[in-house]
SERO-4910 file (N, C-alpha, C, O; in steps of 0.05 Angstrom, whole numbers):
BEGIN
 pado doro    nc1    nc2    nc3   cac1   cac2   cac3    cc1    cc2    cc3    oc1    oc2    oc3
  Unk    A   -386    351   -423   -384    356   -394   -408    373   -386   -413    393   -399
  Unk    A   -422    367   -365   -445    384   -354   -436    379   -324   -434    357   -314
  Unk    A   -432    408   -309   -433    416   -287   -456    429   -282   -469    441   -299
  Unk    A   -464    423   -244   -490    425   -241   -492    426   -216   -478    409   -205
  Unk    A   -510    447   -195   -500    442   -163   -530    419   -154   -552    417   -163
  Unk    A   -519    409   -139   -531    395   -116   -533    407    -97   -522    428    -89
  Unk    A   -551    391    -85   -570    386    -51   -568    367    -42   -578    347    -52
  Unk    A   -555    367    -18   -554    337     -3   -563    343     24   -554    362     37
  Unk    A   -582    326     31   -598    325     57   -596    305     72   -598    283     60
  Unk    A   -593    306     92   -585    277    110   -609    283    134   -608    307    140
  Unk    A   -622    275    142   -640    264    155   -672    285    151   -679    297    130
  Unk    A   -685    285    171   -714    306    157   -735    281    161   -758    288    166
  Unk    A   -730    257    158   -745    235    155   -759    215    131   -750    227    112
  Unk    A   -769    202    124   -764    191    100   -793    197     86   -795    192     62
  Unk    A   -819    209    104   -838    215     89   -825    250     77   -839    258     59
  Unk    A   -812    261     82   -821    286     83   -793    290     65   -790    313     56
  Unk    A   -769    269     57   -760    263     39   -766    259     10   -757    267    -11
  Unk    A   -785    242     18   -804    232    -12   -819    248    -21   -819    250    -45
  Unk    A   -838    267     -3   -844    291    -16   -833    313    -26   -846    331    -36
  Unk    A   -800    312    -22   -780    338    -31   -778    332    -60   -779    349    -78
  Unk    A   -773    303    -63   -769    287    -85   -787    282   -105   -778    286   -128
  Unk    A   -799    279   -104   -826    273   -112   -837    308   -124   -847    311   -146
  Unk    A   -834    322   -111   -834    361   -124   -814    360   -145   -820    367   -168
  Unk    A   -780    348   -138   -775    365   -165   -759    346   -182   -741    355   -196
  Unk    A   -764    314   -181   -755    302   -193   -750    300   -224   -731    289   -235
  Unk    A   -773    315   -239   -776    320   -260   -765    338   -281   -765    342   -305
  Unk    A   -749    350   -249   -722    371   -254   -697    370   -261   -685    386   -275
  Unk    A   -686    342   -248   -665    328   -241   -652    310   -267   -660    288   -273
  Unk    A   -629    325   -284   -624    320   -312   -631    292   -308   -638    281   -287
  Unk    A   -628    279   -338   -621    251   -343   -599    239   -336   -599    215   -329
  Unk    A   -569    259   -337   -551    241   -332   -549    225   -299   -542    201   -295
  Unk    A   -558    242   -280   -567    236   -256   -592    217   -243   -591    204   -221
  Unk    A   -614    218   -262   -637    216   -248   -643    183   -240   -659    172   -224
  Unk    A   -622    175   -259   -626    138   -238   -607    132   -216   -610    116   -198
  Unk    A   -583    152   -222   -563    146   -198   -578    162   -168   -572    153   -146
  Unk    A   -591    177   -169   -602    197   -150   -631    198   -142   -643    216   -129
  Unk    A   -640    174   -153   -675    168   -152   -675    158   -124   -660    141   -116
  Unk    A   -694    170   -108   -691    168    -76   -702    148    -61   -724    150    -52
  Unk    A   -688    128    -58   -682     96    -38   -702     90    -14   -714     69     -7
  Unk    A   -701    121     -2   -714    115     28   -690    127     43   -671    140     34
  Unk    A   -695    119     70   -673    122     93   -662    149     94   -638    153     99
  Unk    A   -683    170     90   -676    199    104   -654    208     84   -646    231     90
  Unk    A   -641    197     64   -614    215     53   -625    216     25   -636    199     12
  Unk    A   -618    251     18   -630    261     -9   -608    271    -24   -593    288    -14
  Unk    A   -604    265    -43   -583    277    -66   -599    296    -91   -608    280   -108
  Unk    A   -604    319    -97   -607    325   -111   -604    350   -131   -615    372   -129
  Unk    A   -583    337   -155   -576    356   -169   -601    370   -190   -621    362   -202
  Unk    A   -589    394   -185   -613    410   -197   -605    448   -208   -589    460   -193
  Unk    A   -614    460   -227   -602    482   -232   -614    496   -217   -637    496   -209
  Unk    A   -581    516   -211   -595    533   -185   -610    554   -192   -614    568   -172
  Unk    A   -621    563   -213   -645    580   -224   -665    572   -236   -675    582   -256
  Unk    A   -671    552   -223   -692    536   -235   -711    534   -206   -701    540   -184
  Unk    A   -736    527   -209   -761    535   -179   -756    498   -167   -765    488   -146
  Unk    A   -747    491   -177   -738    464   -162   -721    470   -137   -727    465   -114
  Unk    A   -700    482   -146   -674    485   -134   -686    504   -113   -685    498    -89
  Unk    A   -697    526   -120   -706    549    -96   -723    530    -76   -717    531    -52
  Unk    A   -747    512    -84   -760    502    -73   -754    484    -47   -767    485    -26
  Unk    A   -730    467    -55   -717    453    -45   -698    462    -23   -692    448     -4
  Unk    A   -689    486    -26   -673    509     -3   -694    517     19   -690    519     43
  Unk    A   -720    524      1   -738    539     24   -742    514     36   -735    515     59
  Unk    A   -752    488     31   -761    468     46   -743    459     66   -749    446     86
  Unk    A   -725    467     60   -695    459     82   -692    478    100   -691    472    124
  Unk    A   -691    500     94   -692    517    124   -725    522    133   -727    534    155
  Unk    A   -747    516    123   -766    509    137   -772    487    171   -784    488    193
  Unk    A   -751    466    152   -752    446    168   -729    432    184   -727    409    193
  Unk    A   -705    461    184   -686    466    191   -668    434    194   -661    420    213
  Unk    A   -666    433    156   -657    411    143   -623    411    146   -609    393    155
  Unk    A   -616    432    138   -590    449    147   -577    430    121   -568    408    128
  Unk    A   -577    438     94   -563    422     70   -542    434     62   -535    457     64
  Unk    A   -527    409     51   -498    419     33   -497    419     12   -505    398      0
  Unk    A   -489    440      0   -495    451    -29   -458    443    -41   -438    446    -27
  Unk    A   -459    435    -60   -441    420    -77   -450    419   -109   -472    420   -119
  Unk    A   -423    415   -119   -420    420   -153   -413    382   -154   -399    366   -142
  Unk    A   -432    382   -175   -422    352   -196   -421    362   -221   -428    383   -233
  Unk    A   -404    331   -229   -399    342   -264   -414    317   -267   -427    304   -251
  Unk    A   -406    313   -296   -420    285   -315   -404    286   -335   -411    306   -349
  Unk    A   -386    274   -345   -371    269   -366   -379    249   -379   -390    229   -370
  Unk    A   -369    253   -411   -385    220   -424   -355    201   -419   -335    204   -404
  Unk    A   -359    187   -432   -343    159   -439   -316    170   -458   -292    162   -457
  Unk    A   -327    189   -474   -301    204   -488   -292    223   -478   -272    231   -490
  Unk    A   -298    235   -459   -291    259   -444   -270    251   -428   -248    261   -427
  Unk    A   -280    229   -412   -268    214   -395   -233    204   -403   -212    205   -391
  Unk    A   -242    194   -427   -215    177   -436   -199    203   -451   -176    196   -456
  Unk    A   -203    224   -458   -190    253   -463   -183    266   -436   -175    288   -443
  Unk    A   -182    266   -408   -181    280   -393   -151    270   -389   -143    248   -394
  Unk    A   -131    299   -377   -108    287   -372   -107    279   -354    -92    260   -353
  Unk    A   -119    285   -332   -104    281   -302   -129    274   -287   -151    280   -296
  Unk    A   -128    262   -267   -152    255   -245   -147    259   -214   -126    256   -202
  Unk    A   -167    264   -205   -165    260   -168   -171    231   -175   -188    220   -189
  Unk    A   -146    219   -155   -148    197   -149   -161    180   -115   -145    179    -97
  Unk    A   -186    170   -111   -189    166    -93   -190    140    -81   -203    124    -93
  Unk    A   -177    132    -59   -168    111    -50   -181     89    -27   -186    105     -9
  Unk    A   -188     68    -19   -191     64      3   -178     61     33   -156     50     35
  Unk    A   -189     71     55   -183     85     82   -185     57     91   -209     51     91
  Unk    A   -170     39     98   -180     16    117   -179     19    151   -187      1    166
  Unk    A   -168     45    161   -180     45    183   -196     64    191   -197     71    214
  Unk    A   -217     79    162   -240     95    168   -256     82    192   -256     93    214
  Unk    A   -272     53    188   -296     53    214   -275     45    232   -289     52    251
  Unk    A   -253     37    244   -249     37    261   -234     64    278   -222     61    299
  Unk    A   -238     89    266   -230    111    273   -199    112    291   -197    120    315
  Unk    A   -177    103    272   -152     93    284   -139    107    260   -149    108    238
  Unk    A   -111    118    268    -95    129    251    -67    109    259    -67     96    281
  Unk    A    -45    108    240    -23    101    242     -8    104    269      6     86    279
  Unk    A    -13    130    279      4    129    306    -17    121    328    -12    130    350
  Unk    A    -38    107    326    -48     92    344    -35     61    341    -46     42    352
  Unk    A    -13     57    326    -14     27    322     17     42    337     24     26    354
  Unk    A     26     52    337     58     61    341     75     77    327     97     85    334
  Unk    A     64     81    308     82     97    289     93    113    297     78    124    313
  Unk    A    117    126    297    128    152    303    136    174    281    148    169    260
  Unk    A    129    193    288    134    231    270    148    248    275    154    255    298
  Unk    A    155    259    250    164    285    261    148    306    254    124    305    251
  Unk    A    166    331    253    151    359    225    121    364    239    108    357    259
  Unk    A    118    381    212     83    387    220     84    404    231    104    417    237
  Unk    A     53    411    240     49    430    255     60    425    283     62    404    295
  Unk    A     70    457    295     76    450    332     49    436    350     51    418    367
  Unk    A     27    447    341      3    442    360      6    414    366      0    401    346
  Unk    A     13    401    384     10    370    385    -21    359    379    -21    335    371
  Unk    A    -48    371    380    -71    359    375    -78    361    344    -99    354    334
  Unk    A    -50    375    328    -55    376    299    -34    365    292    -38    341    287
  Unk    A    -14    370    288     12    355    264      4    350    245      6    327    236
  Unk    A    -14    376    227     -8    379    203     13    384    184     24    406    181
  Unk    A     18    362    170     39    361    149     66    334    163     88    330    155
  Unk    A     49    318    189     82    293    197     86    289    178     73    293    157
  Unk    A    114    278    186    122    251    154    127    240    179    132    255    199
  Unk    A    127    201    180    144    184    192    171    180    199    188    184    182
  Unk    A    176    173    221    196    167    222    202    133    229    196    120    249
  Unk    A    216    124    203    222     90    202    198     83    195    185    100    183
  Unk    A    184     51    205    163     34    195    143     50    196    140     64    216
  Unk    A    122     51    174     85     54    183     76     28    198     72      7    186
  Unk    A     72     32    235     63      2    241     32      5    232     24     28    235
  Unk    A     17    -11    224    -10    -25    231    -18    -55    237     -2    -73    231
  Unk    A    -40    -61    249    -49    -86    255    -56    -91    219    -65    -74    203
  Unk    A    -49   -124    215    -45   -127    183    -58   -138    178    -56   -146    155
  Unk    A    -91   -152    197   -113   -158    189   -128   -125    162   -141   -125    141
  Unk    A   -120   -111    173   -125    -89    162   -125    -83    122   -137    -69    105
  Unk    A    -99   -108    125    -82    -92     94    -86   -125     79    -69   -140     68
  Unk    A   -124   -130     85   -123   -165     75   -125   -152     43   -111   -158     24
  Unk    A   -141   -136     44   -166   -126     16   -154   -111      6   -160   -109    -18
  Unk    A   -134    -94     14   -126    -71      4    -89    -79    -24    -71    -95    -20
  Unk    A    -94    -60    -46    -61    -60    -59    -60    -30    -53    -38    -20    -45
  Unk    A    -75    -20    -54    -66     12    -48    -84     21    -24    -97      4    -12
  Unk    A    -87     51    -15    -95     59     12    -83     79     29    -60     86     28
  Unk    A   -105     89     47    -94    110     65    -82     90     94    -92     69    102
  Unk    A    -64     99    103    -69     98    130    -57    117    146    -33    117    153
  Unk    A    -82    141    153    -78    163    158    -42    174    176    -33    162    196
  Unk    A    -35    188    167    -34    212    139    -23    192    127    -10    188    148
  Unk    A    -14    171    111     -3    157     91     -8    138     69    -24    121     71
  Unk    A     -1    140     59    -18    127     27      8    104     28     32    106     30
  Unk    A     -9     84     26      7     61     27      0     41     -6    -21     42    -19
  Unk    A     22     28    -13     16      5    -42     25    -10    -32     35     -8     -9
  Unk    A     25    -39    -52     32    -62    -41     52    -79    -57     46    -78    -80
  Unk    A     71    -93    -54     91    -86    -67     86    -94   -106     99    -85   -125
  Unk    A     60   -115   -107     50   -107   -134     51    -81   -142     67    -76   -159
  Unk    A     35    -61   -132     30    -42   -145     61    -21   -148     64     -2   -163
  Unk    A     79    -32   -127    102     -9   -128    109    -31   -151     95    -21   -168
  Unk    A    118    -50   -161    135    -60   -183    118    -53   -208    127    -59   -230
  Unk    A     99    -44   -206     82    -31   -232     87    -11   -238     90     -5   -261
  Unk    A     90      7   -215    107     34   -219    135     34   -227    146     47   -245
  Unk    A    145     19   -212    180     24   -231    184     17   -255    199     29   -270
  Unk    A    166    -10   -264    172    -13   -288    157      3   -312    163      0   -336
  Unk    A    133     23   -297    116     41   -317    134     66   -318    122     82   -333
  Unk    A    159     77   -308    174     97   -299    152    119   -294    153    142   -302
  Unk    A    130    107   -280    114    134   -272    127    145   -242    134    133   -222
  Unk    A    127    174   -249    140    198   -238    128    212   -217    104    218   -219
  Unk    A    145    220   -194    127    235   -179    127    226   -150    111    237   -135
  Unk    A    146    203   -140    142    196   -126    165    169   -111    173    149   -122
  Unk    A    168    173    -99    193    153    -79    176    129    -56    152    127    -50
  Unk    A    192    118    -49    188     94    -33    201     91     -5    210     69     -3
  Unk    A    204    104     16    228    118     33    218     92     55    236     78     65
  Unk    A    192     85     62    180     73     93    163     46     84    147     45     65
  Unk    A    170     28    100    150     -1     99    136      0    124    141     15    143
  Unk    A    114    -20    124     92    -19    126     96    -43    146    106    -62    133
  Unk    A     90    -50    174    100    -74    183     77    -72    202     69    -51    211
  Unk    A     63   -100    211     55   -103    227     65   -105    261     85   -118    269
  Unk    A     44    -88    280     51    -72    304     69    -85    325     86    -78    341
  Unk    A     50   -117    317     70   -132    336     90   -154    326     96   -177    334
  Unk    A     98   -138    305    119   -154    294    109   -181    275    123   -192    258
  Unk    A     82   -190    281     77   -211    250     80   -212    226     71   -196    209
  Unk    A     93   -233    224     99   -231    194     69   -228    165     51   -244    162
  Unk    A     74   -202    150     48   -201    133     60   -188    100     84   -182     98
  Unk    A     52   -187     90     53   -190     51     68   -158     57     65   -142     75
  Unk    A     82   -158     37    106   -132     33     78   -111     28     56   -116     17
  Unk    A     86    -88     39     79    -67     35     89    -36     35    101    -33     56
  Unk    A     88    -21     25    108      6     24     84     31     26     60     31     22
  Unk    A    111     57     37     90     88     34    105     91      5    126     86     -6
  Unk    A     81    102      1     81    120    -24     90    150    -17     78    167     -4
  Unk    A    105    152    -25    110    186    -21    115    202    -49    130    199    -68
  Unk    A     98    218    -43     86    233    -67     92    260    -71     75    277    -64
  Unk    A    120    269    -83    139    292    -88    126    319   -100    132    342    -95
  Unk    A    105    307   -117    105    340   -136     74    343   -115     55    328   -108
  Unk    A     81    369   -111     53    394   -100     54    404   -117     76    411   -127
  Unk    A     20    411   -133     13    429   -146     11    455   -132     12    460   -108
  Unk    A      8    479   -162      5    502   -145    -23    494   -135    -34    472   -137
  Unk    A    -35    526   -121    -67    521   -115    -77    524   -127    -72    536   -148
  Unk    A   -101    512   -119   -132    497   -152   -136    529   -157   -125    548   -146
  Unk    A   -155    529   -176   -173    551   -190   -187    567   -175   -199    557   -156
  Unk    A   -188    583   -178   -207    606   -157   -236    582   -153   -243    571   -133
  Unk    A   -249    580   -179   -269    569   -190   -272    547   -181   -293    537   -188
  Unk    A   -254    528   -163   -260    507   -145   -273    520   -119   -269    541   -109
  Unk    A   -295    495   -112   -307    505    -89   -292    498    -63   -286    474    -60
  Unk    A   -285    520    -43   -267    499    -29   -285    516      0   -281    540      3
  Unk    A   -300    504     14   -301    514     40   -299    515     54   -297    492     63
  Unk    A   -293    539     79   -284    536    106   -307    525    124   -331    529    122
  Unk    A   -295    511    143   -319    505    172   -326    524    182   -313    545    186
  Unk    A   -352    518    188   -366    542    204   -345    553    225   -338    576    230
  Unk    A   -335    522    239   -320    529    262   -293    521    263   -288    507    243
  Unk    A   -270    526    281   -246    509    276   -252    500    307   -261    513    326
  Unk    A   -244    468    304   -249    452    319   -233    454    350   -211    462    349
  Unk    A   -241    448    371   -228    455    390   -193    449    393   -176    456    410
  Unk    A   -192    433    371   -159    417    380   -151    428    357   -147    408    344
  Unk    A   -145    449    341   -141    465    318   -143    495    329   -142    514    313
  Unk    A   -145    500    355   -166    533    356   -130    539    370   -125    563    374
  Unk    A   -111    523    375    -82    539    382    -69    550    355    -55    570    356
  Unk    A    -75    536    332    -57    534    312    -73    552    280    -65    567    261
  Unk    A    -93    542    287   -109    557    263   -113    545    241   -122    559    223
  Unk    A   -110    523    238   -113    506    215   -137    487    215   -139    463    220
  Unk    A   -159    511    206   -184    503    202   -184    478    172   -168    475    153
  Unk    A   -204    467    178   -216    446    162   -233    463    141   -249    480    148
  Unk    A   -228    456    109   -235    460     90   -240    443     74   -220    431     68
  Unk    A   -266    434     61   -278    420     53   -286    425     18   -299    442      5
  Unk    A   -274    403     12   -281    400    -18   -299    401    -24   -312    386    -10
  Unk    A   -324    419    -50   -349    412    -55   -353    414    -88   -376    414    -98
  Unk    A   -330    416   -105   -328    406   -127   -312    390   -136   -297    377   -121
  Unk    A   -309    389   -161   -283    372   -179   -261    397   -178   -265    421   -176
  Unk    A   -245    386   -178   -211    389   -181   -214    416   -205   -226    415   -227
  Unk    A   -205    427   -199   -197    449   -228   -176    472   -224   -175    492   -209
  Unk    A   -157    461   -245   -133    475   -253   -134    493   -272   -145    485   -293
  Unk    A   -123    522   -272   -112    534   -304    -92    520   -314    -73    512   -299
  Unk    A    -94    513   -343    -68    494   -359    -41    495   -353    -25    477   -355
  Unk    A    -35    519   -345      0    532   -331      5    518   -303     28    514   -295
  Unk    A    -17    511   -288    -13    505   -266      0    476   -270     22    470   -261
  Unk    A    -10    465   -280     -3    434   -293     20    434   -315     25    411   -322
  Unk    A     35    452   -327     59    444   -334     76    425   -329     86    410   -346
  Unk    A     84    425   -294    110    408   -287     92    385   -270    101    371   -251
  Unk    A     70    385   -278     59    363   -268     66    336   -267     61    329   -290
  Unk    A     77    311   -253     80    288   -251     61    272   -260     42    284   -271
  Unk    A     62    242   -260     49    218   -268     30    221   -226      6    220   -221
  Unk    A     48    224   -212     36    223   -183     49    249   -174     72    256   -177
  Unk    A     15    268   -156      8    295   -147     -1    296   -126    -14    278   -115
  Unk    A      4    316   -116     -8    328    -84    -25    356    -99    -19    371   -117
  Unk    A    -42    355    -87    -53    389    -88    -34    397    -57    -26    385    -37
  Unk    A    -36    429    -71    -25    443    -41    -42    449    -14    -36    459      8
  Unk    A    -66    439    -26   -101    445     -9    -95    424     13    -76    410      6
  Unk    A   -104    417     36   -112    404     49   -146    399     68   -159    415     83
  Unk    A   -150    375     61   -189    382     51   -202    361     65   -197    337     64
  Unk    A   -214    368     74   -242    353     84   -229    345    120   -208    351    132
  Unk    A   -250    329    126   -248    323    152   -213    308    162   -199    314    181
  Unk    A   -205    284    137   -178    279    149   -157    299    141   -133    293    145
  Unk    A   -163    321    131   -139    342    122   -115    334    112    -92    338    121
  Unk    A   -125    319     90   -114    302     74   -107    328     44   -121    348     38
  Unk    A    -77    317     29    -71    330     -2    -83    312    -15    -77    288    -10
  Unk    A   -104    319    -36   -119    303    -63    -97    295    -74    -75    307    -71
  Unk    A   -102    273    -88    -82    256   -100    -82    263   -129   -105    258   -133
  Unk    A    -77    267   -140    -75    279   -173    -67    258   -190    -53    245   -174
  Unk    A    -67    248   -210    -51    227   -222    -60    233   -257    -81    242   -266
  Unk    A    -38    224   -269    -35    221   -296    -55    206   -305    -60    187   -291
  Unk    A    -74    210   -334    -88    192   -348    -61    162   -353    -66    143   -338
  Unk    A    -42    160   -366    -22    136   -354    -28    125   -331    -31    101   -335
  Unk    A    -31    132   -304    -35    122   -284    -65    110   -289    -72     90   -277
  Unk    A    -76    119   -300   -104    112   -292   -104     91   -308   -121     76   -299
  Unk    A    -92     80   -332   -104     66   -359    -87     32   -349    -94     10   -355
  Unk    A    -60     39   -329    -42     21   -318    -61      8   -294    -66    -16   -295
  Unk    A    -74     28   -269    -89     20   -261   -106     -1   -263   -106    -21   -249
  Unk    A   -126      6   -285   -153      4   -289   -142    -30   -309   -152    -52   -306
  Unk    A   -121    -23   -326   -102    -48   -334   -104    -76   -316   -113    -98   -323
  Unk    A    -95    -68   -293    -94    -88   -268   -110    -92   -244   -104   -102   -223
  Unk    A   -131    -84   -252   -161    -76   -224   -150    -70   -213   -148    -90   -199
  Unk    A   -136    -55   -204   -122    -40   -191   -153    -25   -174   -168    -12   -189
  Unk    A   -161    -27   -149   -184    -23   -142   -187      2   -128   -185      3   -103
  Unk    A   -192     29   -146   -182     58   -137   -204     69   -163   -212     57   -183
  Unk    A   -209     99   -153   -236    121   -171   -213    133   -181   -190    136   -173
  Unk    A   -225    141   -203   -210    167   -216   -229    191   -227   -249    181   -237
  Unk    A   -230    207   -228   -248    229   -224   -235    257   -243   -217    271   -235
  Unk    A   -249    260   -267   -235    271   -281   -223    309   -272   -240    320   -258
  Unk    A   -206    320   -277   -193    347   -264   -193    357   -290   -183    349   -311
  Unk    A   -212    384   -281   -226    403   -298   -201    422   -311   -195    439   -295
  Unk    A   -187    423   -330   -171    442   -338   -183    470   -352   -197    468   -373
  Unk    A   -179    492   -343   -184    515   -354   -165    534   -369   -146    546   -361
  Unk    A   -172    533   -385   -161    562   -401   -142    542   -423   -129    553   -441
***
């Protein structure tokens, strides 16, 4: 395993990109340097040690040119590391990311959560998750915000794998009633305690105007997952972290190496991302 911080730059322009690149490429380990070799189109990835004159170089050139970068931790695990790790963030596909639509734009109804009506952090549904079911052509598993939906393949993989951690309470129906392929929420019982000091977890500069009643600023993931070994005792086959992260203020999905090998068994079409255990 090699952990290592990054630099990510999003725009600056694509000459003045290639010359950031082009300075400290020679920096940029092996395990990285073909996934992160720079394309064009203004966006820069580059991992690099942060005491090394690459890394400094690359900071000063950014507030020079008031690049304004996000600094982030990657790992690199081998092939055996990988298949030894117990547990993974599991990451899923969002099928109504580009169309910037959540569940209760199709109808859904909630309860719980937060009071702020412009947050309801933490609903659960109440009755069907509706969506439009052009949506759920591509998808066996998925978000549809706040809800992690499978399909009824993947729930009959689970019962008969007795993987743990998780119930089946809400179906998935299309909004105006057409008939479309079974689908279920996943509801996902065990919360871990909270990650490791040693996870990077950051706050927003700002809390957003529809958050500024309630206080439940947005915190953003900028490494891998990492637990002390105690924390993971009563860990399930399927996990919530107690964090809620990034822009959809979403719980990371945690899952058993079992989950992953059942998965990966059935293209089951989902990342798994290995969770750093300490101590």
């Amino acid at each position: 395993m090699k952990r290592i911080s990054s630099i990510a730059i999003v725009g600056g322009g694509n000459e003045l990109c290639k010359e950031i690149y082009n300075y400290v490429k020679h920096d940029i380990p092996k395990e990285w340097a073909i996934k992160y070799k720079y394309s064009g189109h203004g966006l820069l990835t580059l991992p690099l040690e942060e005491n090394s004159s690459s890394y400094q170089y690359v900071m000063e050139m950014a507030r020079k040119h008031e690049l304004n970068p996000t600094v982030f931790q990657k790992v690199h695990y081998t092939n055996a590391e990988i298949d030894r790790s117990a547990y993974f963030e599991l990451r899923i596909p969002s099928p109504l990311e580009l169309e910037g639509t959540e569940a209760a734009d199709y109808g859904t109804q909630y309860v719980g959560g937060c009071t702020n009506p412009r947050c309801r952090l933490g609903k659960t549904p109440v009755g069907n998750v509706l969506v439009d079911r052009k949506f759920m052509k591509k998808y066996g598993i998925g978000t549809l915000l706040p809800d992690i939906f499978v399909s009824e393949q993947i729930r009959d993989l689970i019962y008969s794998n007795n993987l743990t951690g998780i119930s089946f309470d809400h179906d998935v129906k299309d909004f105006k009633g057409r008939d479309m392929p079974k689908f279920y929420i996943m509801e996902i019982n065990s919360v871990l305690p909270p990650m490791a000091s040693s996870t990077w977890l950051v706050h927003g500069e700002y809390v957003h105007q529809r958050y500024s009643e309630c206080g439940h600023q947005v915190v953003y993931l900028r490494s891998d997952l990492q637990y002390e070994k105690e924390k993971l005792y009563k860990a399930k086959d399927f996990n919530l972290s107690s964090e809620y992260v990034n822009n959809d203020r979403l719980q990371v999905i945690i899952v058993s190496q079992k989950v992953r090998n059942i998965f990966r068994q059935h293209k089951i079409r989902a990342g798994f991302f290995p969770v750093a255990i300490i101590g």
